[in-house]
N, C-alpha and C positions, 0 to 999 in steps of 0.2 A: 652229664658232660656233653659240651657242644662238639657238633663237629669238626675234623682236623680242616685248617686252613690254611689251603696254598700260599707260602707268603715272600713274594720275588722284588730281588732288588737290581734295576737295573742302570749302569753305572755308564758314562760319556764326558770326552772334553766338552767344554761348551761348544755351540754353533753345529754339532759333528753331525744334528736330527735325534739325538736322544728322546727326545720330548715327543718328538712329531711320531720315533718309531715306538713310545711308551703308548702313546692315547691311540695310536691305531691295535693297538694288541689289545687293548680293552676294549675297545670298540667290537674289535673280532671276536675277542670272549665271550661278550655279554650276546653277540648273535648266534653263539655258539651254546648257548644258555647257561653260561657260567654269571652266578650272584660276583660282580668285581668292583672295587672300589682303587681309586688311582690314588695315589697322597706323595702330591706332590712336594717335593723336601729341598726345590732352591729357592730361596730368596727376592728371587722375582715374582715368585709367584705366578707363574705362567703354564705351567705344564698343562692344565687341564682348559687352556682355554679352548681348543679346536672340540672340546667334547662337550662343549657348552655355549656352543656358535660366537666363540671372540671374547666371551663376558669373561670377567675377572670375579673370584669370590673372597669373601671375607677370609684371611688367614687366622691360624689357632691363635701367633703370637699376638697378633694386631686385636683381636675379637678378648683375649685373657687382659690384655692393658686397657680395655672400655669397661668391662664386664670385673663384678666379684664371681658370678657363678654363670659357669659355660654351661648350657645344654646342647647334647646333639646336633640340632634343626639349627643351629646359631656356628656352626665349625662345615658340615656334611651339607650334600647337596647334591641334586641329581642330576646327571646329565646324558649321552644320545643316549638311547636303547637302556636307562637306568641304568647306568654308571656311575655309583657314588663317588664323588669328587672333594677332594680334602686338600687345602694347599698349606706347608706349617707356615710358613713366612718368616721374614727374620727379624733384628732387633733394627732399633732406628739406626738412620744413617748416621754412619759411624761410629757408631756406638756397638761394644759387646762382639761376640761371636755368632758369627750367622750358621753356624753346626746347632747353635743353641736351641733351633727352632726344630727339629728333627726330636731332639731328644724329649722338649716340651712337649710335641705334639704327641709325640707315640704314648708320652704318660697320660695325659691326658685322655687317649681314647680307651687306652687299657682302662684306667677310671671309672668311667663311663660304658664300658661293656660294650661297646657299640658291635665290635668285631661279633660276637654270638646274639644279639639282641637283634643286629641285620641277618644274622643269618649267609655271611659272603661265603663264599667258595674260595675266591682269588683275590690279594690283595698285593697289587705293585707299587712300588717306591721307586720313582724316579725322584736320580741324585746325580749329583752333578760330581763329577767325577773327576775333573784336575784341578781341585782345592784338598790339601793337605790338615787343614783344619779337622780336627776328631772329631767333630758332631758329626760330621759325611761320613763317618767309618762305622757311626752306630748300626744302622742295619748288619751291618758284617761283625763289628766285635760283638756284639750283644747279643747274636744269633736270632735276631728277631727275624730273619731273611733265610730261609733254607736255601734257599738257590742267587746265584748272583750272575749279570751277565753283565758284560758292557757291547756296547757299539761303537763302533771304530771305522773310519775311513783308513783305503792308503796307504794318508796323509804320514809323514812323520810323528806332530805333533801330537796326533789322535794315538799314533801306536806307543808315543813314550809315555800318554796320559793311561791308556791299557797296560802296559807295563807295572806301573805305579799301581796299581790298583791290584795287578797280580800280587806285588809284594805284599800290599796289605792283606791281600785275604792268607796268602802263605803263614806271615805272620799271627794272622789269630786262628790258624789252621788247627793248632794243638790244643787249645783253650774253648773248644765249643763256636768257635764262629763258621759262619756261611761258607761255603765251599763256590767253585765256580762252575757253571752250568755250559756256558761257552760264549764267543764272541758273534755278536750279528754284524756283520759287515754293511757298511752302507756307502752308499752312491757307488756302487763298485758296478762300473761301464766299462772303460778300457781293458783288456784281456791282464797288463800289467798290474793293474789294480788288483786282480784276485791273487795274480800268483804273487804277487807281495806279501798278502794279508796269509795265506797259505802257507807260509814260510813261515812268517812268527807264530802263528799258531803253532805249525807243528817245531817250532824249536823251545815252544813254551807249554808244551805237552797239553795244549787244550785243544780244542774244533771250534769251525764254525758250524753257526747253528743252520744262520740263511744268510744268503747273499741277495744286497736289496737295492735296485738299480737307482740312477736319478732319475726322478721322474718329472714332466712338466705337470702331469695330472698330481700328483702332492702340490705342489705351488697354488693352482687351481683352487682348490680343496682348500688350503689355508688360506687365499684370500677372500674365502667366503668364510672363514671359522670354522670350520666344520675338517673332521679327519677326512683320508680319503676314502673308509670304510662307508661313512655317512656318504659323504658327497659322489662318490663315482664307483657302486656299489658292485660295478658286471666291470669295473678294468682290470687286468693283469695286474695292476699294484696291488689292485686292495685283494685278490688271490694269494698274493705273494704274501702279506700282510696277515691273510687267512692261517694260510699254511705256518707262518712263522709263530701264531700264536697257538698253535694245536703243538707243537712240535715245547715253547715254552713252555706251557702249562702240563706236558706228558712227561717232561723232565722229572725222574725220578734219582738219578747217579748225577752228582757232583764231583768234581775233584780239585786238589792243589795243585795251581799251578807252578811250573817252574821261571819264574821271572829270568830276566836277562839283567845283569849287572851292567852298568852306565857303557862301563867301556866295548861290553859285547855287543850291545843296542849300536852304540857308535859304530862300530867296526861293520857289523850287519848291515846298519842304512848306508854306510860309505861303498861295502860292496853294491847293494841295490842301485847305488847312482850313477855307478862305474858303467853298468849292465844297463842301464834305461840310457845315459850319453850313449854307448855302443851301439844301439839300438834306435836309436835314434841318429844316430851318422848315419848307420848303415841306408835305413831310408832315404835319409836324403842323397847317399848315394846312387841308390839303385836307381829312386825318380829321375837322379841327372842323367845315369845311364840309358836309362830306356826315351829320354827326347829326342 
């Protein structure tokens, strides 16, 4: 019998840094000597570029529509510090459902045994997290994910697509699915930013895990393809970076969260806007005052 392996799904609106915060935690793992393999599960096929300096790889979908028979070396791929690199991909444009490529892919390496015949430790699925579509739900219904986390700015947006995602794992809570591990907070600079994210966390009985600034050194780092673990190995980010993927991968207790119903989400961001205007007058009062 093969080793138990760590198997984390990490969930984001588009654009939020999902991607950029998934391949820096691998990056951090694997210097941490953890065997990891990233698979990435949107349709762009993009998550794993910065861990392969920019390049794009063959996806499972796109590689099974050439090929009668997949091997291995033809799907997997290595990338910084041995990183195995996996993208499913989706179906053509326009055509079909693009959850479809998640669910093909994962059969497929179950198939092929890859997961004990590499011998990994860690394996993350970054998934794009505000598409409703049920192929994105498979790591959580299927339970192939023990742990689940998403990344969220803030933003509203971000936290109604976190929200969303609460309800889903709630939902397959009692049937064997993923539990949630907690929220990473990203680009969280302004003091307002944290005590936002602070708040829905604890009204949706989850934490965060790290709080992870904006940086101009990630920018950097991704214009050259490279995470910022690889490219800016001694900055404060990739520390941050460090820490957040020792802290994911020690995650041992999951739990359900309690999502917010439409109109409590509503009611909660209309107070937070009330309080940021208030707050915002107030400055610009006191600047005029003190001229």
């Amino acid at each position: 019998m093969g080793k138990t392996i760590k198997q984390i799904a990490i969930y984001g609106k588009g654009g939020i840094g999902k991607s950029t915060t998934t391949s820096n935690i691998s990056a951090a793992l694997s210097k941490l000597g953890y065997k990891v393999m990233q698979f990435g599960c949107d349709p762009k096929a993009d998550s794993t570029n910065t861990l392969r300096r920019g390049t794009y790889i063959p996806t499972v979908l796109d590689t099974l529509r050439e090929k009668n028979q997949v091997k291995p070396e033809d799907v997997i791929f290595k990338g910084f510090n041995g990183v195995y690199c996996v993208e499913a991909g989706g179906p053509a444009p326009g055509v079909g459902c693009a959850g479809r490529g998640i669910i093909t892919a994962v059969q497929l390496l179950k198939q092929l045994k890859v997961y004990d015949e590499l011998e990994l430790d860690v394996v993350i699925y970054d998934v794009l997290g505000d598409v409703v579509c049920g192929g994105f739900a498979v790591p959580i219904r299927e339970g192939i994910a023990q742990h689940v986390f998403t990344v969220s700015s803030a933003d509203f947006m971000a936290i109604y697509a976190a929200n969303n995602l609460f309800k889903g794992i709630k939902k397959y809570s009692n049937s064997g699915g993923a539990l949630l591990g907690g929220l990473i907070a990203n680009s969280i600079n302004a003091p307002y930013a944290k005590d936002i994210v602070d708040d829905f966390v604890e009204r949706t009985a989850t934490r965060v895990v790290e709080y992870i600034p904006r940086s101009v050194t990630v920018t950097q780092a991704e214009l050259q393809g490279k995470t910022t673990v690889e490219a800016a190995p001694d900055s404060e980010q990739a520390k941050i970076y460090a820490r957040l993927a020792q802290k994911v991968v020690d995650t041992t207790e999951s739990k359900t969260p309690s999502p917010l119903e439409i109109s409590q989400l509503r009611e909660w961001a209309a107070k937070w806007a009330d309080q940021l205007l208030a707050l915002e007058t107030g400055e610009v009062r006191g600047t005029a005052a003190g001229i």
